[in-house]
PyMOL CGO cylinders between C-alpha atoms (Angstrom):
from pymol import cmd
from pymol.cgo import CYLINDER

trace = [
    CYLINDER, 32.82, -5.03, -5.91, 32.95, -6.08, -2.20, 0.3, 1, 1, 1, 1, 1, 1,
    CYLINDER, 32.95, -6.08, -2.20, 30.25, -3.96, -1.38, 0.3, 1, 1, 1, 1, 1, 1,
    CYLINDER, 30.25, -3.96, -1.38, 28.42, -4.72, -3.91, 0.3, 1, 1, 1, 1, 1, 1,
    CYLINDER, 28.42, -4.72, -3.91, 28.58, -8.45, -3.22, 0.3, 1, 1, 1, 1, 1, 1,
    CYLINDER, 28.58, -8.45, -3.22, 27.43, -7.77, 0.39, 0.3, 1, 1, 1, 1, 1, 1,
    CYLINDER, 27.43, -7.77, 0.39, 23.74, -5.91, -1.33, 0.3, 1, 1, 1, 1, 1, 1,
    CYLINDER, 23.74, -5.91, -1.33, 23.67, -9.03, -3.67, 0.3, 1, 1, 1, 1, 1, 1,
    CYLINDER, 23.67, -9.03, -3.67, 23.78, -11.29, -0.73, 0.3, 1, 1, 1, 1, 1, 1,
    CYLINDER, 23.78, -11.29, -0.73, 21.46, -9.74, 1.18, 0.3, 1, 1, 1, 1, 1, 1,
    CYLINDER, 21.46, -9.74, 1.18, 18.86, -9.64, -1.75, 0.3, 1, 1, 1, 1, 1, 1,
    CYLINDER, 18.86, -9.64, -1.75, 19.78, -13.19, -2.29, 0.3, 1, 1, 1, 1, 1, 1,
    CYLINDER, 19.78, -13.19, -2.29, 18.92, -14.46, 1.30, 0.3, 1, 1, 1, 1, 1, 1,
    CYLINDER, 18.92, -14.46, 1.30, 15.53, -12.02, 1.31, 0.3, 1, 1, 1, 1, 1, 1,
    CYLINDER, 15.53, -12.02, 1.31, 14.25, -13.88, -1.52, 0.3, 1, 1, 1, 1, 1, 1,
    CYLINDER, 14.25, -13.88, -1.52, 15.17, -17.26, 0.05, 0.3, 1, 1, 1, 1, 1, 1,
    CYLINDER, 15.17, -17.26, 0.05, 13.16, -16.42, 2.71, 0.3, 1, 1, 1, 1, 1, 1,
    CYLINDER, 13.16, -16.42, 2.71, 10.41, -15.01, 0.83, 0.3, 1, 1, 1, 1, 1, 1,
    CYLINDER, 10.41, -15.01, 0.83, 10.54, -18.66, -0.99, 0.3, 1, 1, 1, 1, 1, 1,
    CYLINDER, 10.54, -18.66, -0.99, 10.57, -20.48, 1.86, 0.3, 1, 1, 1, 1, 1, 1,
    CYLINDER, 10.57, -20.48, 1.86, 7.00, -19.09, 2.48, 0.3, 1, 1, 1, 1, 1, 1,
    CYLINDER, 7.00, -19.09, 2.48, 5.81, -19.25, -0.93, 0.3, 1, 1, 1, 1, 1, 1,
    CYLINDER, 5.81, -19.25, -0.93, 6.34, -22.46, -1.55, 0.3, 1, 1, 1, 1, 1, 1,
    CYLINDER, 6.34, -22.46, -1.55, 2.93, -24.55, -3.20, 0.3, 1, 1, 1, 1, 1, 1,
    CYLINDER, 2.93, -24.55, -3.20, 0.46, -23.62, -1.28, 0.3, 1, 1, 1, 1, 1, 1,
    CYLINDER, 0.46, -23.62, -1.28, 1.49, -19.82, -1.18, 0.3, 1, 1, 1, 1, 1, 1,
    CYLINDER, 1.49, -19.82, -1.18, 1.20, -17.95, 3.03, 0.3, 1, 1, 1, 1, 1, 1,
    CYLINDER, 1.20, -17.95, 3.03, 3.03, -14.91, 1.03, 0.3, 1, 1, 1, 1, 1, 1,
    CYLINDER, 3.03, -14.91, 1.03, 3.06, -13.01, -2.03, 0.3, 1, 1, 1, 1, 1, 1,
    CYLINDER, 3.06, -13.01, -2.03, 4.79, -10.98, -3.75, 0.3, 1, 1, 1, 1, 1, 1,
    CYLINDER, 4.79, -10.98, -3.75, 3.30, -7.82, -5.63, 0.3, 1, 1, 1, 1, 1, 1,
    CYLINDER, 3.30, -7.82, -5.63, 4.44, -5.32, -7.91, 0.3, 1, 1, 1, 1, 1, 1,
    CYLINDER, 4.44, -5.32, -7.91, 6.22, -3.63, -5.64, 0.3, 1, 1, 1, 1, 1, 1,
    CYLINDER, 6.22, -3.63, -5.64, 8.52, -6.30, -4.53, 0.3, 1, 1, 1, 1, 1, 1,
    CYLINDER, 8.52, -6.30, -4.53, 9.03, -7.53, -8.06, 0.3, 1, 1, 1, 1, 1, 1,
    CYLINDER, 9.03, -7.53, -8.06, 9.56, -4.26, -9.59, 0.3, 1, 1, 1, 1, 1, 1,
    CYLINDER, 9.56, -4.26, -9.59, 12.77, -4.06, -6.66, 0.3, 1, 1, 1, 1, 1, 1,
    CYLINDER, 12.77, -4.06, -6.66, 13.93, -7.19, -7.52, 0.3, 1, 1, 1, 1, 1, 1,
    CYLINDER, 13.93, -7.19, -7.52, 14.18, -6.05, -10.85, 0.3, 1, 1, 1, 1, 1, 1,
    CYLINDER, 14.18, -6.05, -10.85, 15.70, -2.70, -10.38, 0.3, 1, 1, 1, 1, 1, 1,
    CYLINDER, 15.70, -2.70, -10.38, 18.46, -4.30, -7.85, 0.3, 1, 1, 1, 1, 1, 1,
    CYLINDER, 18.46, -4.30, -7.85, 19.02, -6.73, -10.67, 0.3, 1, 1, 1, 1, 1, 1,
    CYLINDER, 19.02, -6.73, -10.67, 19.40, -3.91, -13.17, 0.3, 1, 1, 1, 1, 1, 1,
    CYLINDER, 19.40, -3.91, -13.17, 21.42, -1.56, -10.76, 0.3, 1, 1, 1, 1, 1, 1,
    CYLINDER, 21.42, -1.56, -10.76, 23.61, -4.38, -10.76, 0.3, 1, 1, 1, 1, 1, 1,
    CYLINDER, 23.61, -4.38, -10.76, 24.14, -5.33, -13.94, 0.3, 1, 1, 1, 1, 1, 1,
    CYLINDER, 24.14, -5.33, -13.94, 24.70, -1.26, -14.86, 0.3, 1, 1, 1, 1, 1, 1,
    CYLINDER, 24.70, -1.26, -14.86, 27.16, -1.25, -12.01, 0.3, 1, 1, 1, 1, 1, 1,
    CYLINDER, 27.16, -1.25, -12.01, 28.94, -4.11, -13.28, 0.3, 1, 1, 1, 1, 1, 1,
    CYLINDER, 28.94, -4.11, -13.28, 28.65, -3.00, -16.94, 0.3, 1, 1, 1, 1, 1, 1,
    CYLINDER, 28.65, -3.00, -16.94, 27.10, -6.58, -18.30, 0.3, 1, 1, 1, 1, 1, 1,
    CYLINDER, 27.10, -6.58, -18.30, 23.79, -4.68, -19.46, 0.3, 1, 1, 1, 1, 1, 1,
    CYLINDER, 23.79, -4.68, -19.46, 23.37, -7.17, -22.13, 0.3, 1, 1, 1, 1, 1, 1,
    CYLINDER, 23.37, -7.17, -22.13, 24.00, -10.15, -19.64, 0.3, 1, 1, 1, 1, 1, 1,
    CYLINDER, 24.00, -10.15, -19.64, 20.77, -9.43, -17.99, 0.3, 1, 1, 1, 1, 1, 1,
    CYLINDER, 20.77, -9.43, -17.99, 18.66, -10.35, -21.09, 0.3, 1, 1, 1, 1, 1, 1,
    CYLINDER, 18.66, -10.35, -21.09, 19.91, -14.02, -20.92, 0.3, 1, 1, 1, 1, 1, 1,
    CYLINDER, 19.91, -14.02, -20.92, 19.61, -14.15, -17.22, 0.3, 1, 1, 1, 1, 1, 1,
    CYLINDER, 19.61, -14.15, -17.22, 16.20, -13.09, -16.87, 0.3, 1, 1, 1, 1, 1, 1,
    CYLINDER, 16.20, -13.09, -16.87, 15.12, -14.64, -20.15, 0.3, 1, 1, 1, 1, 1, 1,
    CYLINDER, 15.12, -14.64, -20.15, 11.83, -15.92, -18.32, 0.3, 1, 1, 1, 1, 1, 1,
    CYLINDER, 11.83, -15.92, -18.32, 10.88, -12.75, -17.79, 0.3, 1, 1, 1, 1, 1, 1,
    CYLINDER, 10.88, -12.75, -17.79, 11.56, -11.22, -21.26, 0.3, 1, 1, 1, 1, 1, 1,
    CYLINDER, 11.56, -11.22, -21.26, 9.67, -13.90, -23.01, 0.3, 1, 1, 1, 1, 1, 1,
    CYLINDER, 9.67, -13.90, -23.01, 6.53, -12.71, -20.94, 0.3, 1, 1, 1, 1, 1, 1,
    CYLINDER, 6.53, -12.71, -20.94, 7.10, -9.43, -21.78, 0.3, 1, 1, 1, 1, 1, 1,
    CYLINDER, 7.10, -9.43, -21.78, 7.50, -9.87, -25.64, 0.3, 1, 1, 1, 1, 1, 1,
    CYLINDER, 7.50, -9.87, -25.64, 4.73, -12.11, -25.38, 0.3, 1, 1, 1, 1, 1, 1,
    CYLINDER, 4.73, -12.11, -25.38, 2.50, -9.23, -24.24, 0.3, 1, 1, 1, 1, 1, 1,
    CYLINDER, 2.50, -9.23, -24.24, 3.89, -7.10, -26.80, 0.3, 1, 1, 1, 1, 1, 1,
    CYLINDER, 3.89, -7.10, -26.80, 3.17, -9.65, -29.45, 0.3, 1, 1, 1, 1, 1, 1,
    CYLINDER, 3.17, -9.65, -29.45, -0.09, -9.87, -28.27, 0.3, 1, 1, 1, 1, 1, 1,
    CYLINDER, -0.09, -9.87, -28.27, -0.58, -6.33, -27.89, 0.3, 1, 1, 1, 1, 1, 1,
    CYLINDER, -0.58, -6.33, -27.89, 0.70, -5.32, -31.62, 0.3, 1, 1, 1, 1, 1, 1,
    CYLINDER, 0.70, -5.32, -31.62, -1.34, -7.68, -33.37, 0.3, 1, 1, 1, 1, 1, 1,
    CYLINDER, -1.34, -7.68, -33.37, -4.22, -7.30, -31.60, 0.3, 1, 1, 1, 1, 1, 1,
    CYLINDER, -4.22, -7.30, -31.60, -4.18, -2.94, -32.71, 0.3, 1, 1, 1, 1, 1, 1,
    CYLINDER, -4.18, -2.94, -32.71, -3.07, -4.37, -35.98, 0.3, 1, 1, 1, 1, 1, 1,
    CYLINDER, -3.07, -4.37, -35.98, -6.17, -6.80, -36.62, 0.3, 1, 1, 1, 1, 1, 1,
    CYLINDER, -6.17, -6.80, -36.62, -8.09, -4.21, -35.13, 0.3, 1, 1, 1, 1, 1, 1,
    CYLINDER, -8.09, -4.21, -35.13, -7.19, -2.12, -37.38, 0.3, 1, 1, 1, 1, 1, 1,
    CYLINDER, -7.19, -2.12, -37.38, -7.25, -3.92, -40.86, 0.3, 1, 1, 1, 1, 1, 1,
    CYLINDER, -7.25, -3.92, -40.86, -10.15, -6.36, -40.18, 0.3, 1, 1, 1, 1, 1, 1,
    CYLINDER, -10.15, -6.36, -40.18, -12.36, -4.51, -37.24, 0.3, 1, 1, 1, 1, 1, 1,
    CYLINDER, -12.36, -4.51, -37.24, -12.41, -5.63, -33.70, 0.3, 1, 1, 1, 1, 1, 1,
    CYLINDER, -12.41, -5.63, -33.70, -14.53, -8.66, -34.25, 0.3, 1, 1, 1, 1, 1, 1,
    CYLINDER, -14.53, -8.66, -34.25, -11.88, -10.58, -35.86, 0.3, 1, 1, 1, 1, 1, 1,
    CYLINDER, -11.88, -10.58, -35.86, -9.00, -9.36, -33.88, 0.3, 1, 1, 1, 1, 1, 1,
    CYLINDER, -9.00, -9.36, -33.88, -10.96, -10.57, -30.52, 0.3, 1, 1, 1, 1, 1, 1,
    CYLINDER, -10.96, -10.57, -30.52, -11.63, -14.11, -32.36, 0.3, 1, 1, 1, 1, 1, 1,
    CYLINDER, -11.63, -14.11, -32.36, -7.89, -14.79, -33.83, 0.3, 1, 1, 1, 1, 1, 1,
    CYLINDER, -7.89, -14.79, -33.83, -5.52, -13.82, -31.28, 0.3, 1, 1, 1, 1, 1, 1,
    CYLINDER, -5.52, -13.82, -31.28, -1.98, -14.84, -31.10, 0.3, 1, 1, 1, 1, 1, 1,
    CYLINDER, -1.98, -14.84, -31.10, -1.92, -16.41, -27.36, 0.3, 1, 1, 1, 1, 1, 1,
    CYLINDER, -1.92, -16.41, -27.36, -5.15, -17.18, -25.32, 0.3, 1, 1, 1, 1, 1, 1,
    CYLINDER, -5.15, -17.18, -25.32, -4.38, -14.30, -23.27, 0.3, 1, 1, 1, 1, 1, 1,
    CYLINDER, -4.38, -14.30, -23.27, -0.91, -12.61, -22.28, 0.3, 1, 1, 1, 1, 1, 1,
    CYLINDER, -0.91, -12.61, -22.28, 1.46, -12.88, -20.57, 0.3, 1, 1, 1, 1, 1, 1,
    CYLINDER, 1.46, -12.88, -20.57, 2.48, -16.25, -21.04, 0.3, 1, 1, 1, 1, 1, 1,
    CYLINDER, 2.48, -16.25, -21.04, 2.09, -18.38, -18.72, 0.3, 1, 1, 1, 1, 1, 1,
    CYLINDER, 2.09, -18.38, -18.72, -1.50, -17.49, -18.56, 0.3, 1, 1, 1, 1, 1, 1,
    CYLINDER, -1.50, -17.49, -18.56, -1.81, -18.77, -21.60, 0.3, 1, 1, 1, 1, 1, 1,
    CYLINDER, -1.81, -18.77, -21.60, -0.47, -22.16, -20.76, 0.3, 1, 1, 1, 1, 1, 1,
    CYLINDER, -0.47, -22.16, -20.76, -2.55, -22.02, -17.55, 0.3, 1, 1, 1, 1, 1, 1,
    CYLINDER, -2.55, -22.02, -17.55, -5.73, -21.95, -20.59, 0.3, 1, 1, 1, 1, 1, 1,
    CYLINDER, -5.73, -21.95, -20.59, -4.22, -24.45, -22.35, 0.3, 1, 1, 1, 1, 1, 1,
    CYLINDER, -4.22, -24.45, -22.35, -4.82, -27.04, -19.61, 0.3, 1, 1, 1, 1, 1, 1,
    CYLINDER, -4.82, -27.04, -19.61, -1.59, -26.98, -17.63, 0.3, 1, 1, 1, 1, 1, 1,
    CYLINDER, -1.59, -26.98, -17.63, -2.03, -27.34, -13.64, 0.3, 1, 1, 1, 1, 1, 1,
    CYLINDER, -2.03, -27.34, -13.64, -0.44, -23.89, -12.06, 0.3, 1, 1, 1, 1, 1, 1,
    CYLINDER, -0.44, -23.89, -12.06, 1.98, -25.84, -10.66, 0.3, 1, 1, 1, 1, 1, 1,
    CYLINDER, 1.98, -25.84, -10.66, 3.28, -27.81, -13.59, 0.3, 1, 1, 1, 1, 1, 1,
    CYLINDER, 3.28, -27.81, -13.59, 4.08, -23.96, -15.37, 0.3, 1, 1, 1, 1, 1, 1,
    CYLINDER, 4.08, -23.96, -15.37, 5.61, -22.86, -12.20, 0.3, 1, 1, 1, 1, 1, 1,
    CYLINDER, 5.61, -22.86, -12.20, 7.93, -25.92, -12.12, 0.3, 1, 1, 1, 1, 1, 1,
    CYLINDER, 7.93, -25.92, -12.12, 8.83, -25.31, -16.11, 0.3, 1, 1, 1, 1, 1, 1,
    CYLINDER, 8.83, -25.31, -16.11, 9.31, -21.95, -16.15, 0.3, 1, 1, 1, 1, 1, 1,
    CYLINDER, 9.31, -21.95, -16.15, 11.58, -22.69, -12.92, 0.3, 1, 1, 1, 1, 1, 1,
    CYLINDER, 11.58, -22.69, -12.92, 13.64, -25.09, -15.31, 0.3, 1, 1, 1, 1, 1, 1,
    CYLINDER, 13.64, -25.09, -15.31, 13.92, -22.55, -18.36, 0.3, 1, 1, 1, 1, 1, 1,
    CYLINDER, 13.92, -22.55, -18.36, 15.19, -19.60, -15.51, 0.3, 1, 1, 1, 1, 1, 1,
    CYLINDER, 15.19, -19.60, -15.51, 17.50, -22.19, -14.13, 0.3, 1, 1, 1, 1, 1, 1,
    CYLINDER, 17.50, -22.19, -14.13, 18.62, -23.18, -17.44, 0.3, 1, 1, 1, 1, 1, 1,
    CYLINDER, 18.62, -23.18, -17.44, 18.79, -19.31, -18.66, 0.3, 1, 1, 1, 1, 1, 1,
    CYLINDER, 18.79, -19.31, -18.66, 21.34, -18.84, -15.36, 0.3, 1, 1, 1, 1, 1, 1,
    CYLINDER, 21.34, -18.84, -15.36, 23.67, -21.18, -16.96, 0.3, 1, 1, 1, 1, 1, 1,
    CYLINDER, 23.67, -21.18, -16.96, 23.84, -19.84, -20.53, 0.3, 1, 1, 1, 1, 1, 1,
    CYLINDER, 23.84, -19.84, -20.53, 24.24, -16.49, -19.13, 0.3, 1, 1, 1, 1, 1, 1,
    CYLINDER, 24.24, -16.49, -19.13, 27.20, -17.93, -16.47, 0.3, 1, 1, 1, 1, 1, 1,
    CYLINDER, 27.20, -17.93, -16.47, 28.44, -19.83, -19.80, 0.3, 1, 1, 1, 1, 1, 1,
    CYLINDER, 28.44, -19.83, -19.80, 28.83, -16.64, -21.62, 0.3, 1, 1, 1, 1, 1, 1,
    CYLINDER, 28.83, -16.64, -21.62, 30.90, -14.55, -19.09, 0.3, 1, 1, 1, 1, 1, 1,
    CYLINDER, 30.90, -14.55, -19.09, 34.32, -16.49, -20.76, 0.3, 1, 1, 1, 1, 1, 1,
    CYLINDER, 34.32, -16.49, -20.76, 33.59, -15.23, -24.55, 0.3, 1, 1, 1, 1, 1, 1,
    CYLINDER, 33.59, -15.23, -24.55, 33.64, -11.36, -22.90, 0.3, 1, 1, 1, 1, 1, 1,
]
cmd.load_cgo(trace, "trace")
């Protein structure tokens, strides 16, 4: 575990940094490449710590963008489907997927989703740290 808190660290003060500089308005970003590590260190971790399941309240933000493209996704082929691709591109479930583009539609300043989804990670953290007694 000591070794393991020394990668965590490390991870922990590279995205710090990489915050410092994307802070509103953006010098750096990050692309798929960088969040797709992020992602695997946090699921190496979790694997490595055996709280698979811990991971799905930690990075809740990020799962409700992913079933929200799945949503989208499966009703889209099913509309499709049963009432031809007219309708389905007329009635869709969110303005467009993921999520937070679809707030971004609705009216909502880039910033002000940024800042929200922020809250709900923030607030995700904590159930998941609130959950580590009940194991």
């Amino acid at each position: 575990a000591g070794e393991l808190t020394v990668v965590c660290k490390a991870v922990f003060g590279a995205s710090v940094g990489f915050l410092w500089y994307n802070a509103h308005p953006a010098q750096v970003f990050m692309g798929d490449t960088g969040a797709l590590g992020l992602g695997g260190a946090l699921g190496a971790v979790a694997v490595l710590l055996k709280s698979e399941f811990l991971v799905v309240f930690v990075g809740g933000v990020f799962v409700a963008e992913t079933t929200s493209v799945l949503i989208q996704r499966l009703v889209f082929k099913y509309r499709r489907k049963r009432h031809g691709l007219e309708y389905a591109q007329r009635h869709r479930v969110f303005l467009r997927a993921p999520l937070h583009h679809h707030f971004e539609l609705k009216g909502w300043p880039e910033t002000q989703v940024v800042v929200r989804f922020w809250i709900l990670g923030i607030l995700c953290a904590f159930v998941a740290l609130g959950t580590l007694k009940l194991r």
